[in-house]
Every structure is written in C-alpha cells, then in structure tokens.
C-alpha positions as CSV (number, residue, x, y, z in Angstrom):
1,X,-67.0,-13.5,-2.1
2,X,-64.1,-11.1,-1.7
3,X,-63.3,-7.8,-2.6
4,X,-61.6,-8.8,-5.7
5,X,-64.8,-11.0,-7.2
6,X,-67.0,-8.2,-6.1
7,X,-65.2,-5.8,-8.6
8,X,-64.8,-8.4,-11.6
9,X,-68.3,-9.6,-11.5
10,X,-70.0,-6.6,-10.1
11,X,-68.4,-3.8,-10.9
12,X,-66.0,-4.2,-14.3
13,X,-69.1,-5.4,-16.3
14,X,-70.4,-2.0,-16.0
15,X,-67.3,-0.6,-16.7
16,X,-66.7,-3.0,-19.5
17,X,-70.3,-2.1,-21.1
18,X,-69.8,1.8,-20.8
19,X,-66.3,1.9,-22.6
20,X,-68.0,-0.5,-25.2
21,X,-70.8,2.0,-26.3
22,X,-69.0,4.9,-25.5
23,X,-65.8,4.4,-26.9
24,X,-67.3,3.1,-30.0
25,X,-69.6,6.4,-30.4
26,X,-66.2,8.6,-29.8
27,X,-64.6,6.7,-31.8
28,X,-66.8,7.1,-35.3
29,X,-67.1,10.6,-34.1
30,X,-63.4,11.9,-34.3
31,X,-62.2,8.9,-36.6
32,X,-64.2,7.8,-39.0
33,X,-61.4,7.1,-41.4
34,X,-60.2,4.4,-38.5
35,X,-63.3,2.6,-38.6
36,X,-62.5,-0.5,-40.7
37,X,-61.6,-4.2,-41.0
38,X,-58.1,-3.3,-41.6
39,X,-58.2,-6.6,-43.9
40,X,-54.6,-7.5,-44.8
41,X,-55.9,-9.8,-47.9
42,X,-54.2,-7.6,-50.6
43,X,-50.9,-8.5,-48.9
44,X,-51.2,-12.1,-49.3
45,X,-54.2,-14.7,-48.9
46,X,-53.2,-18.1,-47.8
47,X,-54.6,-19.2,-44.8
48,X,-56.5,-16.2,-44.2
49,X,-59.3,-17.4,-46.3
50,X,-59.6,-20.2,-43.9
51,X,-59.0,-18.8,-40.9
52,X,-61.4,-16.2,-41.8
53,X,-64.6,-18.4,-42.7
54,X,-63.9,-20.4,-39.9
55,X,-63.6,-18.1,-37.1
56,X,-66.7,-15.7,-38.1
57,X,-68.7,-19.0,-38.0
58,X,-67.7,-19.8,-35.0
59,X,-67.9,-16.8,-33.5
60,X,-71.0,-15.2,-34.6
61,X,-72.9,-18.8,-33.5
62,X,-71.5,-18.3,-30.4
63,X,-72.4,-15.0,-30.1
64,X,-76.0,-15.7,-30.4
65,X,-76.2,-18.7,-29.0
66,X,-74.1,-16.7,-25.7
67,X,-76.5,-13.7,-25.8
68,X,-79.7,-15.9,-26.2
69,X,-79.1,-18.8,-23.5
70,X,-77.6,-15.7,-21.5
71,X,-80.2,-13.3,-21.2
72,X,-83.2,-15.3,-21.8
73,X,-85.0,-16.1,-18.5
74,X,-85.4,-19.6,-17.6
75,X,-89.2,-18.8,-17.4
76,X,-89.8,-18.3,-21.3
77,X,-88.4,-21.7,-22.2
78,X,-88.8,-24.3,-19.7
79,X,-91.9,-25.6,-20.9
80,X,-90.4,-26.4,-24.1
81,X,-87.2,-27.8,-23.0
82,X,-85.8,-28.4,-19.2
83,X,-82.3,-27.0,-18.2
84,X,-80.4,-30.0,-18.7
85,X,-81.9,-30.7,-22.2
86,X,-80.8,-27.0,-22.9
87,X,-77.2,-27.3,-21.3
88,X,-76.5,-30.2,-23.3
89,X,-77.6,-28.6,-26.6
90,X,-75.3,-25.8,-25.5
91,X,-72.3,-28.5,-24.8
92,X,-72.7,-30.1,-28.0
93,X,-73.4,-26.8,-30.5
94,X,-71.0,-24.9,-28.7
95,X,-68.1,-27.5,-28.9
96,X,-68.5,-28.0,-32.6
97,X,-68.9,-24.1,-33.7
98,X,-66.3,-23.3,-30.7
99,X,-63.9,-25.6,-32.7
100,X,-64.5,-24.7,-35.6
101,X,-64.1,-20.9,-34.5
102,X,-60.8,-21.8,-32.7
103,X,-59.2,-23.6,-35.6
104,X,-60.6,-20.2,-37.5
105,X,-58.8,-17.9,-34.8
106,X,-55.2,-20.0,-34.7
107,X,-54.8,-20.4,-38.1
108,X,-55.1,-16.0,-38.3
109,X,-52.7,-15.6,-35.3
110,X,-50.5,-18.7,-37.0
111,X,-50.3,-15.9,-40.1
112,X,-50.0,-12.6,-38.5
113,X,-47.0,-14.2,-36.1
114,X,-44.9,-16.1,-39.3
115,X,-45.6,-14.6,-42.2
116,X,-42.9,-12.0,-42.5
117,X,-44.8,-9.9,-44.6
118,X,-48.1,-9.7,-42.5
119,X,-46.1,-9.8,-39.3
120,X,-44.5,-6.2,-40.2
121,X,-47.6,-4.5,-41.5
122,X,-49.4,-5.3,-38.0
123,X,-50.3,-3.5,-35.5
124,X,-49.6,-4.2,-31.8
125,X,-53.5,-4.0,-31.3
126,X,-53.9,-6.9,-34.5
127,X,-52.1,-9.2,-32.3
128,X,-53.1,-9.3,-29.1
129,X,-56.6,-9.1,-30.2
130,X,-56.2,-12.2,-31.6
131,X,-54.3,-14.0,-28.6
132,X,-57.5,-12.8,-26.5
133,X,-59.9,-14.4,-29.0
134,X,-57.5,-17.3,-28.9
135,X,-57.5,-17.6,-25.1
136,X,-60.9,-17.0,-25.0
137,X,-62.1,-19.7,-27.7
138,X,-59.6,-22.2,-26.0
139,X,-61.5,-21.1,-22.1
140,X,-64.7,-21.5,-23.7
141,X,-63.7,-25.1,-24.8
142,X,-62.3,-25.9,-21.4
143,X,-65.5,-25.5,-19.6
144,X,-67.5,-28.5,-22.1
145,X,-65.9,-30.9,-19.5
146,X,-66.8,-28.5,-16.5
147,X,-70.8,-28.3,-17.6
148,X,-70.7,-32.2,-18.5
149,X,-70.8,-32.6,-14.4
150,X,-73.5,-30.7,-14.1
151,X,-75.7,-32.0,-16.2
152,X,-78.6,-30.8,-14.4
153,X,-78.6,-27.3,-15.5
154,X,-77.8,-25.6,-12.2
155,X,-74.7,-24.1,-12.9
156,X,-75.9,-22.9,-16.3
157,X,-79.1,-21.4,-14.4
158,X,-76.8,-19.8,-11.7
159,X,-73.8,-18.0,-14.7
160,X,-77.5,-16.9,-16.8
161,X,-78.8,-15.2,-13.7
162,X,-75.9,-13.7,-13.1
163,X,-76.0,-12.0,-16.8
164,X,-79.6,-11.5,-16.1
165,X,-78.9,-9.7,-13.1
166,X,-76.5,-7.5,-14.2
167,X,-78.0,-6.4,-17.3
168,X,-80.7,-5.6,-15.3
169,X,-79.0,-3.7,-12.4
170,X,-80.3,-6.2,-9.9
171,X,-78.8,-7.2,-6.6
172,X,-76.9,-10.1,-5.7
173,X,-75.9,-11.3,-8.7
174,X,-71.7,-11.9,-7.4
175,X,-73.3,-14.1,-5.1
176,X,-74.4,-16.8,-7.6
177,X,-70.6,-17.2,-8.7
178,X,-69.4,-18.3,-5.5
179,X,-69.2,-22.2,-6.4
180,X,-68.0,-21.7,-10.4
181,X,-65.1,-23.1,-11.3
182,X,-62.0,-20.4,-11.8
183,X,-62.6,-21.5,-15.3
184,X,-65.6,-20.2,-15.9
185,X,-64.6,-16.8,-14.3
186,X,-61.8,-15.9,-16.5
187,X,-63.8,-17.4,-19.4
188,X,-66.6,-14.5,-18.5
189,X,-63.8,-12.0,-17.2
190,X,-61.7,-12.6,-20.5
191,X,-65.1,-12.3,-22.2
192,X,-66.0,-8.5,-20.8
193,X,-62.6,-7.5,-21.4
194,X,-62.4,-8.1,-25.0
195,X,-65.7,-5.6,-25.1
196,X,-63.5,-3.3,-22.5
197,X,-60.9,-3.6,-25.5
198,X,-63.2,-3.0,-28.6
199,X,-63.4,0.5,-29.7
200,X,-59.5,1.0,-29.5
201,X,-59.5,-2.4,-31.9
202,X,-60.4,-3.3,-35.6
203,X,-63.4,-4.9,-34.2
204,X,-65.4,-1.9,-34.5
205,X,-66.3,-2.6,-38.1
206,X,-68.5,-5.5,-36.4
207,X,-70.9,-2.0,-36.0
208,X,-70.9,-1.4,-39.4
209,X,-71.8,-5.3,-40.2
210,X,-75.0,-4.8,-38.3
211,X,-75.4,-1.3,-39.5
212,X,-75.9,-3.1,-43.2
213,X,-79.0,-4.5,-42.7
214,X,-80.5,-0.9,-42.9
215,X,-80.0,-1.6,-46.6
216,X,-82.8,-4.4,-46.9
217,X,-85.7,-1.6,-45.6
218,X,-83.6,1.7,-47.0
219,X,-85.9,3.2,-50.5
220,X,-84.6,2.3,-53.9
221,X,-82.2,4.8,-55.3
222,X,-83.2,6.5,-58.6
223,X,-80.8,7.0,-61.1
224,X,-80.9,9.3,-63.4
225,X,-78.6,9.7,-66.7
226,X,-76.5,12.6,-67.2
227,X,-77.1,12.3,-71.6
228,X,-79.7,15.1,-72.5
229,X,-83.2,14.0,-73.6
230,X,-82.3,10.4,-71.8
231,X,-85.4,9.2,-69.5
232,X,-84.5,8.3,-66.1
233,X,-84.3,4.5,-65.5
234,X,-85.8,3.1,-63.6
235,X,-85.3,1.9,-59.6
236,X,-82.8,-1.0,-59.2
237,X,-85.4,-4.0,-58.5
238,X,-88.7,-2.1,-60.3
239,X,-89.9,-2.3,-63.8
C-alpha cells in the first residue's frame, strides 16, 4: 500500500468524521437560521415528488443496511447466517433500494439542472451535492457485479473490518484494502467525502430528522385557555 492509500483509508476517515461532528455542532451554533431542507417545493413540484420519495427510500435503507453489515462484527451473526448468505442478501437488497434511490437522486438533479426556474434559485452547494449522491448511488451499483465474484464473503469480511478497524482506532486496517477493486475505493472514498462535505450542505437537517424522535418520549404539553373562568383542557392524548 502507498502513501496515497495510506492517507484515503487511514487517515481522511478521521478527518472526514471530525469535520462531520464538528462542523455540524458549529454550524447550529452560529447559524441556526441555515439549518434547513432548503425544500424548493413552493417553486414548482413535478418530479420532485418522485424523486424525493424515491431517493430517501433508497438512501435511508442503505444507510442502515451500510452501518449494520458495516460495523457489526462477523462474530454476532455467523451462527445465524454465513458470509456468503449475508453478501448475497446485501447484493440483492441493495441493488433494488440502490435503484430505486438512484432513479430518486437523477430525477432531482434532472430538475435542479433543466428547470429554469429551480436551476436559478440554486445554490452551487444544491448541485453538486447531488452529482455526489449521484456518483455515489451509480458506484454503489457498480460493485453488485464486483461482490457477485466473490460470493464467498471474503471481500465483504475484509471492506467490514476495515470499518471496524477504523471506528475503533485499530491498526492495520489499510492493509485489508490491498486486493479491492479501485471501485470499491472510490465508492468508500466518495462515501467519506460526502460526510467531509455535510455541515457546509442542506444535509444537515438529516440531524434534525433524528432529533424528532425526542417527541415520541418528550411530556404532553398542557394547554391552557386565555378566556377567564375557562378550565384548562386537558393534555393532547389524555382524558
């Protein structure tokens, strides 16, 4: 391994990670009135409804099925299913919901590129966002042919204990990379840099989609009315 794979795989993801968490803190510290979806909706629907549906499907399967057949040691689940069952499960889910989130993502750069009207109210940030995602769903496609000849599991096992490795600041972990295909490698460079990219980006409100399940333990609110002699009603959901 040289120089240059040592620094993608070994050092960047650290780099990656720290502007990801720290960025984002700064970020809905000093601009809080930034921190939103940016949703262009009210300028015209269309395909956005689409493309919308379809890529957060795709991508938020992905995203936990990346995170859970990532990070989850090989140890906790091969007594229930052996690597090459669970590399073909990943071929097969992640080729359908990677379509589907592909067709998602090109139908939204499709609209922010030729609609006029969307086009002009974009930000440079809007579209290259998207061509990542774009490049990245299209990568992530790519290697289903890659995994399907190695069907075993090994190269699966060797790209999760790479993840493993570096989430857990363990030692040779670039080492394990030394027979993937270039595809995988910009799939999983591409990958870190879209989280490198993520505070200075409309993805931030993905924070604020997590932060809402605070609201299924949060106490009821009590309302009271404003009309003299009026009792209070009741909490929303109680009687």
């Amino acid at each position: 391994m040289n120089y240059f794979d040592n620094f993608i795989f070994g050092i960047y993801p650290y780099i990656a990670l720290s502007v990801f968490l720290l960025g984002s803190l700064i970020r809905f510290d000093r601009d809080q009135y930034t921190w939103k979806s940016d949703s262009s909706q009210l300028l015209r629907g269309g395909q956005l409804r689409w493309g919308s549906n379809l890529f957060h499907v795709g991508v938020l399967f992905l995203f936990g099925g990346h995170s859970v057949g990532m990070l989850m040691p090989h140890f906790m689940y091969e007594h229930f299913i052996s690597a090459g069952d669970k590399q073909l499960l990943a071929m097969i889910s992640g080729g359908v919901f990677g379509l589907l989130g592909f067709i998602g993502v090109t139908l939204l750069l499709h609209r922010r590129l030729f609609d006029v009207r969307i086009r002009v109210n974009s930000k440079t940030s809007d579209i290259v966002l998207l061509v990542l995602l774009w490049a990245q769903f299209a990568l992530g496609l790519a290697t289903i042919p890659l995994s399907a000849q190695h069907l075993d599991g090994s190269m699966m096992l060797k790209l999760a204990e790479w993840a493993q490795r570096t989430v857990t600041f363990r030692g040779g972990a670039v080492e394990l990379l030394s027979e993937a295909s270039w595809i995988f490698k910009t799939h999983m460079f591409l990958g870190m840099s879209i989280f490198f990219i993520f505070p200075f980006t409309r993805l931030v409100h993905v924070w604020s989609g997590f932060g809402t399940l605070a609201y299924v333990v949060r106490p009821y609110q009590i309302v009271r009315s404003r009309r003299v002699g009026m009792t209070p009603r009741p909490p929303f959901g109680r009687s």
